[in-house]
C-alpha positions as CSV (number, residue, x, y, z in Angstrom):
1,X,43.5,143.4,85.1
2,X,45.6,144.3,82.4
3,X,45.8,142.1,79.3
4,X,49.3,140.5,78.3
5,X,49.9,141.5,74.9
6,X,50.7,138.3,72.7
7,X,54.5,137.8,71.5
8,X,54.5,136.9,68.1
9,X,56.5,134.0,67.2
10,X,59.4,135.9,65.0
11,X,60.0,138.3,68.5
12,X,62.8,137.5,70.3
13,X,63.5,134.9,73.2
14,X,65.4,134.7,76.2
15,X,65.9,131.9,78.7
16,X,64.5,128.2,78.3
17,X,61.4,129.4,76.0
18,X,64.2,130.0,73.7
19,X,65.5,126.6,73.8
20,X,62.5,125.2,72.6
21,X,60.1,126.3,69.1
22,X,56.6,127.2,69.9
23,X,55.5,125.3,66.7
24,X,56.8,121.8,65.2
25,X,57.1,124.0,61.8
26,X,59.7,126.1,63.3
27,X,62.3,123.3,63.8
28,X,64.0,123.7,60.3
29,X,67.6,124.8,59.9
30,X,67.1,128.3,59.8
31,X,65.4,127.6,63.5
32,X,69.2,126.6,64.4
33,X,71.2,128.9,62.3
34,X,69.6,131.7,65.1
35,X,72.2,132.7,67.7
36,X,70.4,130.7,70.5
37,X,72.3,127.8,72.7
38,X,69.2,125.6,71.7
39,X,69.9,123.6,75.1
40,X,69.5,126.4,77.6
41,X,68.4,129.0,75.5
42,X,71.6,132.0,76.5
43,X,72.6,134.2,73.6
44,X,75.3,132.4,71.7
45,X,78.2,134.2,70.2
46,X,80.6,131.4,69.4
47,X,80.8,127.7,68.6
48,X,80.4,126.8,72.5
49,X,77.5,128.3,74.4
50,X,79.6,130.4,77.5
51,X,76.3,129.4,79.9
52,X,75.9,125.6,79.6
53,X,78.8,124.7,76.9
54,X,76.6,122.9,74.3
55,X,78.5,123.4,71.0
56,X,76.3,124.9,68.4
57,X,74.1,122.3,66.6
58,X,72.5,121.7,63.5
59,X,69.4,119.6,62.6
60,X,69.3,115.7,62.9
61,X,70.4,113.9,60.2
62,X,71.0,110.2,60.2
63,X,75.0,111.2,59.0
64,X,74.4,113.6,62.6
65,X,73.6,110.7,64.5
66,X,76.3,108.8,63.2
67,X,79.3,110.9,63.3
68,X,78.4,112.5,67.1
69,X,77.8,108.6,68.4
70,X,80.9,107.6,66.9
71,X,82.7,111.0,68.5
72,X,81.0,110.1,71.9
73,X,82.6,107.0,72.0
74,X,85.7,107.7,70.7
75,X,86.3,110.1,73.0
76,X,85.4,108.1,75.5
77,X,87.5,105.3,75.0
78,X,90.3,107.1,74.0
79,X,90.4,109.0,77.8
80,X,89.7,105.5,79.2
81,X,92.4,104.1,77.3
82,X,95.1,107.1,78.5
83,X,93.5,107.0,82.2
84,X,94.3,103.0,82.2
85,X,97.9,103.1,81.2
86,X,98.5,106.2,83.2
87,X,97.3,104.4,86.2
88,X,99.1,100.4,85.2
89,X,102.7,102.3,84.9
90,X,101.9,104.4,88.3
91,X,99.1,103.1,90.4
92,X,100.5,105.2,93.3
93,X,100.9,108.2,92.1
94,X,97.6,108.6,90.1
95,X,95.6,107.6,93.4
96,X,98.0,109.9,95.6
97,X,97.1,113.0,92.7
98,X,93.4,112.3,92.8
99,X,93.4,111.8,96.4
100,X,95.1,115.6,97.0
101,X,92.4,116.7,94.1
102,X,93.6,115.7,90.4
103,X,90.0,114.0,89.7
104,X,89.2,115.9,86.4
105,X,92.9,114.1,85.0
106,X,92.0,110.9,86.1
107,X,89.4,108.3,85.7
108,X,87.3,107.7,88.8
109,X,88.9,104.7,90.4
110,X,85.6,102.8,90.5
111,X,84.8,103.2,86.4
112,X,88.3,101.8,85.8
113,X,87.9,98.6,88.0
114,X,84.0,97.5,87.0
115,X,86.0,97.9,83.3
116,X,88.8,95.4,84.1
117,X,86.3,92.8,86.0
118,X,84.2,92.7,83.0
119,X,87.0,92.2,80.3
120,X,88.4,89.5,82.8
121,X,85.1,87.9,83.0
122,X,84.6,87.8,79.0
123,X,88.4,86.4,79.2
124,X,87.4,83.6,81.0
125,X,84.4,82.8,79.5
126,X,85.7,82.8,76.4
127,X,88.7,80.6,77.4
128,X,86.7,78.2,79.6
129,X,89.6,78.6,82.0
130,X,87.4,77.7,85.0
131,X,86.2,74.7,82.8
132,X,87.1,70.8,83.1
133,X,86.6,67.8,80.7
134,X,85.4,65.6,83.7
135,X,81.6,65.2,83.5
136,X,81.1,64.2,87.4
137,X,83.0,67.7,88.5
138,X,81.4,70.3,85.5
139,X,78.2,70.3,88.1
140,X,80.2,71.2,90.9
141,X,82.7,73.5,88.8
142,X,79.5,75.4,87.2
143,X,78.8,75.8,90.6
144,X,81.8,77.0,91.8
145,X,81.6,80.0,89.0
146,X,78.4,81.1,89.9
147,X,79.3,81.4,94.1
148,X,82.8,83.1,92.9
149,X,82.0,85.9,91.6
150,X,83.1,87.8,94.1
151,X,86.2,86.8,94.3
152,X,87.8,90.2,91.9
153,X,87.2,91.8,95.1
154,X,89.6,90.4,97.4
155,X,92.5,91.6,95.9
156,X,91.2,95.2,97.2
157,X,90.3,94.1,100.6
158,X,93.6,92.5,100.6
159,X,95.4,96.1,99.3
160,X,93.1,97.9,101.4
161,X,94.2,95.8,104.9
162,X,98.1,95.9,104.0
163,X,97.8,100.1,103.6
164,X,95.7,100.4,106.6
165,X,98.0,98.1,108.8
166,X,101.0,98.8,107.5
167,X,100.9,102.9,106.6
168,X,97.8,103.9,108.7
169,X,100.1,105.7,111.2
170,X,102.9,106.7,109.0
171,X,100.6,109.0,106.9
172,X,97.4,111.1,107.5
173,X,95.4,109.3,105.5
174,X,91.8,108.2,105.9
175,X,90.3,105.1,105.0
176,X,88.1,106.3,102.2
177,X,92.0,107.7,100.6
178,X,93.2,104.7,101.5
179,X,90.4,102.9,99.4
180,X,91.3,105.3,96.7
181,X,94.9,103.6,96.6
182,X,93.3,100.2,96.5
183,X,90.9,100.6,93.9
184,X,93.5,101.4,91.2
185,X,95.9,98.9,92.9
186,X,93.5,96.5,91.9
187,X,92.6,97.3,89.0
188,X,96.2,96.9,87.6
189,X,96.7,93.9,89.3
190,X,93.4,92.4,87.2
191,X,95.3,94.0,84.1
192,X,98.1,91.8,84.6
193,X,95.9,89.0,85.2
194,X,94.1,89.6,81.7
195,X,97.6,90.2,80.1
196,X,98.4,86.5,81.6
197,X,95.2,85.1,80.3
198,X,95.4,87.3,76.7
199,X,97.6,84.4,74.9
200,X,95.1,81.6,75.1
201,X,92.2,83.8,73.7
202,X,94.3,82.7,70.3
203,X,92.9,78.8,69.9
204,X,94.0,77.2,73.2
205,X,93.4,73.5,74.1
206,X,91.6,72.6,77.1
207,X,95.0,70.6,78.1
208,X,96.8,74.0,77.3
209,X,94.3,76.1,79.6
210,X,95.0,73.3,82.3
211,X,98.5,73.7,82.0
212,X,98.3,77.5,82.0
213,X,96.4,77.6,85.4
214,X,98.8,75.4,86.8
215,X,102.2,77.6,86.3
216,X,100.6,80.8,86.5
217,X,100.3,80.1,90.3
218,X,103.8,79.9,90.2
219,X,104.2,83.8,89.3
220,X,101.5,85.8,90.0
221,X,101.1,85.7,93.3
222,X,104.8,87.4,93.1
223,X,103.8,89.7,90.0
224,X,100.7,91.0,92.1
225,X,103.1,91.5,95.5
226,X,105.3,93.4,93.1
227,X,102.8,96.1,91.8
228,X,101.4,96.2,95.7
229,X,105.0,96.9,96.1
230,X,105.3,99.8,93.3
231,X,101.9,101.4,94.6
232,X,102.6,101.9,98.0
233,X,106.2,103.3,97.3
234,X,104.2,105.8,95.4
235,X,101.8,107.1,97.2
236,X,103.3,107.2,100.6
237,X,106.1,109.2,98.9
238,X,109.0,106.7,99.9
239,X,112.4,107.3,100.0
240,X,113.2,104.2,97.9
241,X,117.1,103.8,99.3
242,X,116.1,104.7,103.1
243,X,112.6,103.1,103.1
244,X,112.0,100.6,100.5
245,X,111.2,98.0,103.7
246,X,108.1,99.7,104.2
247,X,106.5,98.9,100.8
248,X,108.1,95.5,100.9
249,X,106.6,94.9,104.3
250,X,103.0,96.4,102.9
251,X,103.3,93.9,99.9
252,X,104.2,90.7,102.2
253,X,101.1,91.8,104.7
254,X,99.3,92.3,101.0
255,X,100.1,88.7,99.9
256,X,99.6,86.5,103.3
257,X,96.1,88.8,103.7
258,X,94.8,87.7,100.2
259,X,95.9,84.4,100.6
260,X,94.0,83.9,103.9
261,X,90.5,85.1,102.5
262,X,90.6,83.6,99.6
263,X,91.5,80.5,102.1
264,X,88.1,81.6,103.7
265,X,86.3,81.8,101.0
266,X,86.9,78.9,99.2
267,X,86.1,77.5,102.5
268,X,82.8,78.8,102.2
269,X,82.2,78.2,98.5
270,X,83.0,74.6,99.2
271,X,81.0,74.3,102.0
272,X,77.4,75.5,99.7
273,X,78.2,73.9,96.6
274,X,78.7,70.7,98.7
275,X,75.4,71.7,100.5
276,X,74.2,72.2,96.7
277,X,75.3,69.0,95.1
278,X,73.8,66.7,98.5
């Protein structure tokens, strides 16, 4: 058997063994001024790797990890911040493009909704808008909060029956597209629900949150029928002056389906926190 001749450290590298120093002494800057994509190890001839796209790096620094945190989230929030608004002035059409295969221009559906719950969440915690000033009920309304949490998602189950019922054999969509539609449906109807809340984040009595809860029912069942309304005229492609029925059909089947299961489940949520308090 033949012997392998050695390769000296200074020889040349392809593949991942360039990626990586065969020594801790060789991780200095002139280690990452060579023209080697240090993440997969391909020849690198510009400020982008062409094989795995890892812009050319330079040795940690503390300013390093500062400045490529701060571009990581900026970036971030600044697509999730142009995603959202995209989809709250056309719910429709974004979930009718990323349904015919626009996903790179939009955020995923899913991302954009777990973000709303939680900034409604934080809104209502931080405006005790579930809370009450009578001692014998704050049990029972503690309670109450911790068995309905999963009330953000009937809003989508109630989107998601109206499309289904209403358009299932108008268009040839499935139920996972249909999903799609109700997903960002929701999401801008918890929007509006956060917008509604937003003013009492700013020093608002307890009689003042009260008072808030009480009128907002007034509205917001008809503000959330309305964007059910606009999303469904979008992505079933209506024909607003010969069609506009069929949205305003889906939005009526929207608002008498959420109605009934949240009917249900406060049923239920009554029945265990009585069972809880007994």
């Amino acid at each position: 058997m033949t012997e392998q001749p050695l390769q000296h450290p200074s020889s040349p590298m392809t593949g991942a063994s360039a990626a990586r120093p065969a020594r801790d002494e060789e991780i200095s800057q002139s280690y990452f001024d060579a023209p080697v994509c240090r993440n997969c190890g391909a020849s690198l001839h510009a400020k982008y790797c062409e094989a795995c796209g890892q812009k050319k790096v330079d040795r940690l620094g503390t300013s390093h990890l500062r400045d490529e945190a701060w571009e990581k989230i900026r970036v971030f929030e600044a697509d999730m911040v142009k995603s959202a608004l995209k989809v709250v002035l056309k719910p429709g059409t974004v979930a009718r493009e990323y349904v015919y295969g626009q996903r790179k221009s939009h955020t995923h559906p899913l991302k954009l909704l777990l973000t709303a719950i939680v900034v409604l969440l934080v809104v209502i915690a931080q405006t005790d808008y579930l809370g009450t000033e009578d001692e014998t009920l704050s049990k029972a309304i503690e309670l109450v909060k911790t068995y309905s949490k999963w009330s953000f998602s009937l809003g989508l189950v109630a989107v998601l029956i109206a499309s289904n019922l209403v358009f299932r054999f108008r268009k040839p969509f499935n139920f996972s597209e249909h999903l799609v539609l109700a997903t960002y449906t929701h999401f801008v109807i918890l929007v509006a629900s956060i917008l509604n809340m937003a003013p009492l984040l700013f020093g608002a009595t307890a009689a003042e949150v009260a008072a808030h809860r009480g009128y907002s029912g007034l509205y917001m069942g008809w503000v959330e029928a309305g964007i059910v309304f606009v999303a469904f005229g979008q992505f079933f492609a209506i024909a607003w002056r010969q069609q506009w029925w069929w949205p305003l059909i889906g939005a009526a089947v929207f608002y008498l389906a959420k109605q009934g299961l949240f009917y249900l489940y406060a049923r239920a949520v009554i029945r265990i926190v009585m069972a809880q308090l007994s």
